[in-house]
C-alpha positions as CSV (number, residue, x, y, z in Angstrom):
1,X,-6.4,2.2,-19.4
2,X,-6.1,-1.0,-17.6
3,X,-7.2,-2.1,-14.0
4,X,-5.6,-5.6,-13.6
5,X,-3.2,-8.0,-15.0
6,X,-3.1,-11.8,-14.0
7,X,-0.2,-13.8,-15.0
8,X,2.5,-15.7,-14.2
9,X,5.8,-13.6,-12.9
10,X,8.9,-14.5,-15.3
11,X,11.3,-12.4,-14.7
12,X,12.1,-10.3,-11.4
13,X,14.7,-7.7,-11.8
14,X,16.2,-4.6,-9.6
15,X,12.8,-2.2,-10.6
16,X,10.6,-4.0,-12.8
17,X,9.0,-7.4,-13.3
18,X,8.1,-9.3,-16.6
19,X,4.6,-11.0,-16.6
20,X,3.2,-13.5,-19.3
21,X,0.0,-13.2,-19.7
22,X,-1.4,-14.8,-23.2
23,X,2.4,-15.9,-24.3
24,X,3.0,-12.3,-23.8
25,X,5.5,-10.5,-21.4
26,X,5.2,-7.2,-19.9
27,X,7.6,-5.2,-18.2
28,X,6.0,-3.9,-15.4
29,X,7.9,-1.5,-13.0
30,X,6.9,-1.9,-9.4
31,X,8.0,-0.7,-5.6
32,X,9.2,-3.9,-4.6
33,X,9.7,-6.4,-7.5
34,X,11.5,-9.0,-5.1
35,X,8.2,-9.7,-3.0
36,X,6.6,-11.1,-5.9
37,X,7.7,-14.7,-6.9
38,X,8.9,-16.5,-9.9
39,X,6.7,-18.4,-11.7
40,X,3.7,-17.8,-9.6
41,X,0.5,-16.9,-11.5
42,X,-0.9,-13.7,-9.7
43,X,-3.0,-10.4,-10.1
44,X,-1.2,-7.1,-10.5
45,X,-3.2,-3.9,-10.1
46,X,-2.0,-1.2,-13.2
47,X,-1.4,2.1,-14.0
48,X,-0.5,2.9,-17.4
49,X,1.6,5.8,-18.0
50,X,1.8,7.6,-21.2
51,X,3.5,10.5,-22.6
52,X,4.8,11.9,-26.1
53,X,8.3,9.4,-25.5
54,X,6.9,6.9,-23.1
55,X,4.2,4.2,-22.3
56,X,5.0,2.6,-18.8
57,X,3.2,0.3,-17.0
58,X,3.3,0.9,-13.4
59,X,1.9,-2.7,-10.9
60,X,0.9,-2.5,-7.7
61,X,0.2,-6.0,-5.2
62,X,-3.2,-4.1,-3.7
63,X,-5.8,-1.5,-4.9
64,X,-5.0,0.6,-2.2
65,X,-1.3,0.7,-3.2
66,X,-2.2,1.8,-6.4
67,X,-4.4,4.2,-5.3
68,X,-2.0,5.7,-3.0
69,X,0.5,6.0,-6.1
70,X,-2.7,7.7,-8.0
71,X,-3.0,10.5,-5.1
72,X,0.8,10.9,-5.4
73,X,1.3,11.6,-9.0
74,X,-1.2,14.1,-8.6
75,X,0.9,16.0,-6.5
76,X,3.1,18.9,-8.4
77,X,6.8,18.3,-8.7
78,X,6.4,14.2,-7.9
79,X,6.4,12.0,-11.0
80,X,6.2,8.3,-11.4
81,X,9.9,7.7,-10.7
82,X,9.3,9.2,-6.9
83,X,6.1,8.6,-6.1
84,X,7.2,4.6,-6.7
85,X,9.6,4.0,-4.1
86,X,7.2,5.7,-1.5
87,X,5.5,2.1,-1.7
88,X,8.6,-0.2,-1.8
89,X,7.5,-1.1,1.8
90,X,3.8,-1.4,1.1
91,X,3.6,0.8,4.2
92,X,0.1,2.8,2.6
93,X,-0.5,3.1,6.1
94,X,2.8,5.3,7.2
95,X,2.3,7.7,4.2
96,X,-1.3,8.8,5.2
97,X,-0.4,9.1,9.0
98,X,2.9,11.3,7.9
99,X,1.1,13.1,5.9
100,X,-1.6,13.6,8.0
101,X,0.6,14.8,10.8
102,X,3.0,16.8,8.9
103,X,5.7,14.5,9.3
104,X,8.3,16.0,6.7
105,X,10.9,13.9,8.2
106,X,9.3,10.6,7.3
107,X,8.4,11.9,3.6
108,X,12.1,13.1,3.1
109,X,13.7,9.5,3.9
110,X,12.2,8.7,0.5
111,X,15.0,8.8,-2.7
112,X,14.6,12.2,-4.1
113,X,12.3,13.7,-1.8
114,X,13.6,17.2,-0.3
115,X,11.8,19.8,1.8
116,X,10.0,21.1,-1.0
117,X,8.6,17.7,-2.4
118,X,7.8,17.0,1.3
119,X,6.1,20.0,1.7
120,X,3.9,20.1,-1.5
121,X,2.6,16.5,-0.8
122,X,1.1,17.3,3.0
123,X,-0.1,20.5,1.6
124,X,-1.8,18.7,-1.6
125,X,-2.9,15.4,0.0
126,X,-4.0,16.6,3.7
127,X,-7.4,15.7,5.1
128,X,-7.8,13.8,1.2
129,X,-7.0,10.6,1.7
130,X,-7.8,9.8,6.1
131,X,-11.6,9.4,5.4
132,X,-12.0,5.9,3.2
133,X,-9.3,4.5,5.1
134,X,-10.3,5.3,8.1
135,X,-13.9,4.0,7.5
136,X,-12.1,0.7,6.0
137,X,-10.1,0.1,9.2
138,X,-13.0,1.1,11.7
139,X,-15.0,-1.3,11.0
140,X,-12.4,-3.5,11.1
141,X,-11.7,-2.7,14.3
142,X,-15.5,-3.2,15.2
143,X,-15.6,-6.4,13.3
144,X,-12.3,-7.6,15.3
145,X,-13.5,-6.4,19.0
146,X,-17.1,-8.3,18.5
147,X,-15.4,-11.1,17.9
148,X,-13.0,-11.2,20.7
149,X,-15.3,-10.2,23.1
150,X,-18.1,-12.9,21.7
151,X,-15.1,-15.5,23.3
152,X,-15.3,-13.8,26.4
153,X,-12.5,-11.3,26.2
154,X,-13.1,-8.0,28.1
155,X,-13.2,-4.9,26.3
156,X,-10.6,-3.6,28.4
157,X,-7.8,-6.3,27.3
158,X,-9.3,-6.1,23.5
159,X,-8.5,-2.6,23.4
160,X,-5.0,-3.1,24.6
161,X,-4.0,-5.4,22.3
162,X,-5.4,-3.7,18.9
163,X,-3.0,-0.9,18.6
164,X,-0.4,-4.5,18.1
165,X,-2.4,-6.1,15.2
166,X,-2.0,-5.3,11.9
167,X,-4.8,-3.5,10.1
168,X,-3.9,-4.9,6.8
169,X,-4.4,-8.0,7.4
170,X,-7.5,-10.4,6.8
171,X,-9.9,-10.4,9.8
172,X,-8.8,-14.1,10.6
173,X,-5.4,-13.5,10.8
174,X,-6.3,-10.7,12.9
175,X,-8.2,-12.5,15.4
176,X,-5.2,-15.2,15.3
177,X,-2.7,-12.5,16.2
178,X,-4.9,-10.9,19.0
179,X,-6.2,-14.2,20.3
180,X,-1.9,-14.6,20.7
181,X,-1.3,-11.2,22.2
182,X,-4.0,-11.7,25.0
183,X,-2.8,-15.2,25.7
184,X,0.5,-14.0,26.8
C-alpha cells in the first residue's frame, strides 16, 4: 500500500495524470487531473487499488480528499469509478454537509449517482465522518477569531464575516481574507 508519491507531473490527460518519480512514470487517475501542472514536482496522496484484472492507482492533492474517497468506496454499490468524480471539485466540504443533511439532490448531480446510490451513502456515511472535521475546523475558527480580535476587531463583526472565509485555507490566508471582508 502506498501513502504518497512526490514527482514531477508529465503528462495531464482527460482522467489521469503521468508522474516520474525515479525515471519512472505512473498513471495515476485523479478527480481533477487539469489542476495539477506540468512539469511541477509535487506530492500526490495514493490509493492503490487492486483486484484479480486490475491494479490502479488512485491520487488525491490533500489527505483529507483521499480520505473522503476511502469512506466512499466503503459504501456498497459505489466503486472507484464513482466515488472519483465526487472530488473533481475538491469540495470535501459539500459532501459531508449533504450527507449530513440528507441532501440526495446534491449527491445525485454526481455522474452515475441515482436515488439508490444517494441513498446508501447518507445511510452508510451519517454522523461518520462530521466529528474530525468538525474538530479540525473549530479550532480554526478559534485560532482565526483570537487573532482578529487581538487587532481590535469586535467579536460581533468577526463572527459575521467567518461564515465568508474559506475553511480550507491556511490560517494566514484566512486572516488576509477576513481582515478584507471587515475593511469593506
Amino acid at each position: 500500500m502506498y501513502s504518497y508519491i512526490k514527482g514531477k507531473i508529465v503528462d495531464i490527460e482527460s482522467n489521469y495524470i503521468v508522474l516520474e518519480n525515479n525515471n519512472m512514470g505512473y498513471l495515476i487517475y485523479t478527480a481533477n487531473p487539469y489542476s495539477f501542472k506540468l512539469n511541477v514536482e509535487t506530492v500526490i496522496f495514493l490509493y492503490q487499488y487492486v483486484r484479480e484484472d486490475e491494479i490502479s492507482l488512485y491520487g488525491f492533492k490533500t489527505k483529507e480528499e483521499k480520505e473522503m474517497f476511502l469512506k466512499l468506496i466503503e459504501v456498497k454499490g459505489l466503486g472507484c469509478k464513482m466515488a472519483l468524480p465526487m472530488l473533481a471539485n475538491g469540495a470535501v466540504d459539500g459532501i459531508i454537509s449533504a450527507i449530513e443533511s440528507e441532501n440526495i439532490n446534491y449527491l445525485k448531480k454526481f455522474p452515475k449517482i441515482g436515488d439508490k446510490v444517494a441513498r446508501q451513502i447518507i445511510l452508510d456515511l451519517k454522523g461518520k465522518l462530521v466529528s474530525s472535521n468538525v474538530d479540525i475546523k473549530e479550532s480554526n475558527n478559534e485560532e482565526l477569531m483570537e487573532a482578529l480580535k487581538s487587532l481590535g476587531y469586535k467579536p460581533a463583526d468577526i463572527k459575521k464575516v467567518l461564515t465568508n472565509v474559506s475553511k480550507d485555507d491556511t490560517i494566514e490566508n484566512q486572516i488576509k481574507e477576513a481582515l478584507k471582508l471587515l475593511m469593506r
